[in-house]
C-alpha positions in Angstrom: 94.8 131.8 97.3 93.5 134.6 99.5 93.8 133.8 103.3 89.9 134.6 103.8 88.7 132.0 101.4 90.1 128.9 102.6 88.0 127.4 105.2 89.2 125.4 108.3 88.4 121.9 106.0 90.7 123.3 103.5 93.7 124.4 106.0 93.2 120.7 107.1 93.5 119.3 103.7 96.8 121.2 102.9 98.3 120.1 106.5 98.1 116.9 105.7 99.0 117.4 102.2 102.1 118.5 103.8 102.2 115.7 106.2 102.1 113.4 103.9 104.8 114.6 101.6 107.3 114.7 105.0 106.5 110.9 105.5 107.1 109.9 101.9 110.2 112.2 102.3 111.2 110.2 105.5 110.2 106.3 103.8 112.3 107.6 100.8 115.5 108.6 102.5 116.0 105.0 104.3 116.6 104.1 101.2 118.8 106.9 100.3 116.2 107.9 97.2 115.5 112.2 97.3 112.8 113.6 94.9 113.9 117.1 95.0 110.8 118.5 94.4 108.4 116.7 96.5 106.6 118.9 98.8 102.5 119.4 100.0 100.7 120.7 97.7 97.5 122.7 97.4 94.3 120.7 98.6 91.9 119.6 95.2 87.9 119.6 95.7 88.8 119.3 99.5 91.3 116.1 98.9 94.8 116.8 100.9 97.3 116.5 97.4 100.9 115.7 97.2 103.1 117.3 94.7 105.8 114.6 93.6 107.4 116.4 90.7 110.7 115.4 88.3 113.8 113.2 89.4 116.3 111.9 87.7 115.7 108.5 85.9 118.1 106.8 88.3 116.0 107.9 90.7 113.0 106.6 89.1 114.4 103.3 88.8 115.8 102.9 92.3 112.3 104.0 93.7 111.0 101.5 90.7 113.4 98.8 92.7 112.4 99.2 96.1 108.8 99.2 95.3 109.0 95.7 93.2 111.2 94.1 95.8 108.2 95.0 98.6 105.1 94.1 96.2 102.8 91.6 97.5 103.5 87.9 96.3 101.3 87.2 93.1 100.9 91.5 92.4 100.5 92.1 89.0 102.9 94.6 87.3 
């Protein structure tokens, strides 16, 4: 994307695009669990995006894990 048609709302979007992927990055590895290939990504319609791309299955499930051992009480699957 050429550097003269992103506006300041934009650069914001992809910033915390990017922030966001380094916190999910962060929450993942205290539980030892890497996606590879998650990074910021390009902002959509304005919207800051995150780009989670492909893990293992392993991977998958052990996320799978720590997300169903912290779901609120009564959360449907």
């Amino acid at each position: 994307m050429p550097a003269e048609s992103i506006t300041e709302s934009d650069a914001k979007a992809y910033e915390k695009g990017r922030q966001s992927a380094d916190r999910l990055k962060a929450a993942l590895a205290a539980h030892a669990i890497v996606l590879p290939s998650l990074s910021g990504a390009w902002f959509v319609n304005g919207t800051a995006m995150v780009e989670l791309g492909g893990c293992r299955a392993d991977v998958a499930d052990r996320l799978s894990a720590v997300l169903e051992a912290s779901a609120p009480e009564g959360a449907e699957e």
